[in-house]
C-alpha positions as CSV (number, residue, x, y, z in Angstrom):
1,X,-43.7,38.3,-76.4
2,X,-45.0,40.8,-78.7
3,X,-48.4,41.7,-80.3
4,X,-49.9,43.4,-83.2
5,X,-52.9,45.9,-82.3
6,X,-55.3,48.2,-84.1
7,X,-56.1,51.5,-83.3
8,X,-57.0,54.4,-85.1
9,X,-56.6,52.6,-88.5
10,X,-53.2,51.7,-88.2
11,X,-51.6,48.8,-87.0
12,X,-48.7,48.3,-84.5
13,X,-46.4,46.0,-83.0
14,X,-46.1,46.1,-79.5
15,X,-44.2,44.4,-76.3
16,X,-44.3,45.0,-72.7
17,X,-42.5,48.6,-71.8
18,X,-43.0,49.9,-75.0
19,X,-43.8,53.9,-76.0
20,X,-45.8,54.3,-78.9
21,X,-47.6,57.3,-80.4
22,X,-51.2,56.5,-81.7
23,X,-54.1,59.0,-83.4
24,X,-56.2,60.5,-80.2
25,X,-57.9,58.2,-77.6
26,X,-60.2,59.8,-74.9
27,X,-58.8,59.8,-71.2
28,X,-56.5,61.8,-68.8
29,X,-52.8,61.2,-68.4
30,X,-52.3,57.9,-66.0
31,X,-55.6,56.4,-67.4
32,X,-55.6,52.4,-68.4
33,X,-56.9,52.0,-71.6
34,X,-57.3,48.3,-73.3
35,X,-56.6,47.3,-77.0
36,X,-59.4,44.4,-77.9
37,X,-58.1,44.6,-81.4
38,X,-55.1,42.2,-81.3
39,X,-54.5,40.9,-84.9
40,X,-51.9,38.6,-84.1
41,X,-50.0,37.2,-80.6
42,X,-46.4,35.5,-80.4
43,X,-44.9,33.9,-77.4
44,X,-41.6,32.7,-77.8
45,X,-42.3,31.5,-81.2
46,X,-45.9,30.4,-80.7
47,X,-47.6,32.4,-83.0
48,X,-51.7,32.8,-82.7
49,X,-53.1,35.2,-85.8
50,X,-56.7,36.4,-85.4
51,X,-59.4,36.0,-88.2
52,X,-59.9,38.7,-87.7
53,X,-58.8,39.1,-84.3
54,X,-57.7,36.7,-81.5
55,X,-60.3,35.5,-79.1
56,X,-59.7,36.3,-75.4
57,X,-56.4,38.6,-76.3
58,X,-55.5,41.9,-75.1
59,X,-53.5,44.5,-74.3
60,X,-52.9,46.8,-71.7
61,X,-51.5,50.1,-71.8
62,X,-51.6,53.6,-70.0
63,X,-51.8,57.1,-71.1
64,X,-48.3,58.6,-70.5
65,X,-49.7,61.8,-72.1
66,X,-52.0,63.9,-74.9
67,X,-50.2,65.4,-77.5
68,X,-50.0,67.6,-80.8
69,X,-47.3,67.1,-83.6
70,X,-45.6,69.8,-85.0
71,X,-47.3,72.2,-87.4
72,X,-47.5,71.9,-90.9
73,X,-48.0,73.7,-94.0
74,X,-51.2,73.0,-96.1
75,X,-50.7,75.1,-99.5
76,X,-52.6,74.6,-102.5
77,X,-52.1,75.8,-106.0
78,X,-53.5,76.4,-109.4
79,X,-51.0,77.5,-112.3
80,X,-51.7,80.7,-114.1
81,X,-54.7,81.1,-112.3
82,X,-54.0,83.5,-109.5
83,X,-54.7,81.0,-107.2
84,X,-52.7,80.4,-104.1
85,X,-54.6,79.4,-100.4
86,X,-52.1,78.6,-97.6
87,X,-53.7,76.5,-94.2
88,X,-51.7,74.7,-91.4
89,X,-52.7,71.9,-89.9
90,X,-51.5,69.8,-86.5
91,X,-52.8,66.4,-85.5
92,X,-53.5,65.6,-81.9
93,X,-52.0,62.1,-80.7
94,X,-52.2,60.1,-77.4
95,X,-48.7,58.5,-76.5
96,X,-49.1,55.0,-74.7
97,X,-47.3,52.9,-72.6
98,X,-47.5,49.2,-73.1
99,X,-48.2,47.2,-69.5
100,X,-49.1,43.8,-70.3
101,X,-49.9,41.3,-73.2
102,X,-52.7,38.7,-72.2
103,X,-52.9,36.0,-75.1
C-alpha cells in the first residue's frame, strides 16, 4: 500500500516505515502530524485518485527530527560591470516518518 501526499508544494510517494525529507512543518521531534492532502491511494492494485484529493484519506506520520541542508553559495554577476555580490543560503526541512495509510 502506498500513497501520494502534498506538502509544501511538492508531491511524494509514500508507504508505511518510510523516511522522507519535506520543506519545514511546525512541531517538536516525536510530534504526529497528519497529511489531508492525499492525491492518490493504492492497495494492492486498487487504485483510488483524488479530484483533487481523496475523500476520507490520510496519512500519518511523526517528526523524527528538524533539520537544515547544507550551505550553499548564492553568487551573482554582471560582466564588465564590476559587479560581483556573493550570499549563502540553507533551507530548513522537517524529516518524517511514515506510521499509517488510512484510505
Amino acid at each position: 500500500m502506498f500513497a501520494v501526499v502534498k506538502t509544501g508544494g511538492k508531491q511524494y510517494k509514500v508507504a508505511q516505515g518510510d523516511v522522507i525529507q519535506v520543506e519545514k512543518l511546525p512541531g517538536e521531534a516525536k510530534a504526529k502530524v497528519d497529511l489531508a492532502e492525499v492525491l492518490m491511494v493504492c492497495d494492492n492494485g486498487k487504485v483510488s485518485v483524488g479530484t483533487p484529493h481523496v475523500k476520507g484519506a490520510s496519512v500519518s506520520a511523526e517528526i523524527v527530527e528538524q533539520k537544515r541542508s547544507a550551505k550553499l553559495i548564492v553568487f551573482k554577476k554582471k560582466r564588465r560591470q564590476n559587479y560581483r555580490r556573493r550570499n549563502n543560503h540553507r533551507q530548513d526541512f522537517t524529516v518524517l516518518k511514515i506510521t499509517g495509510i488510512k484510505a
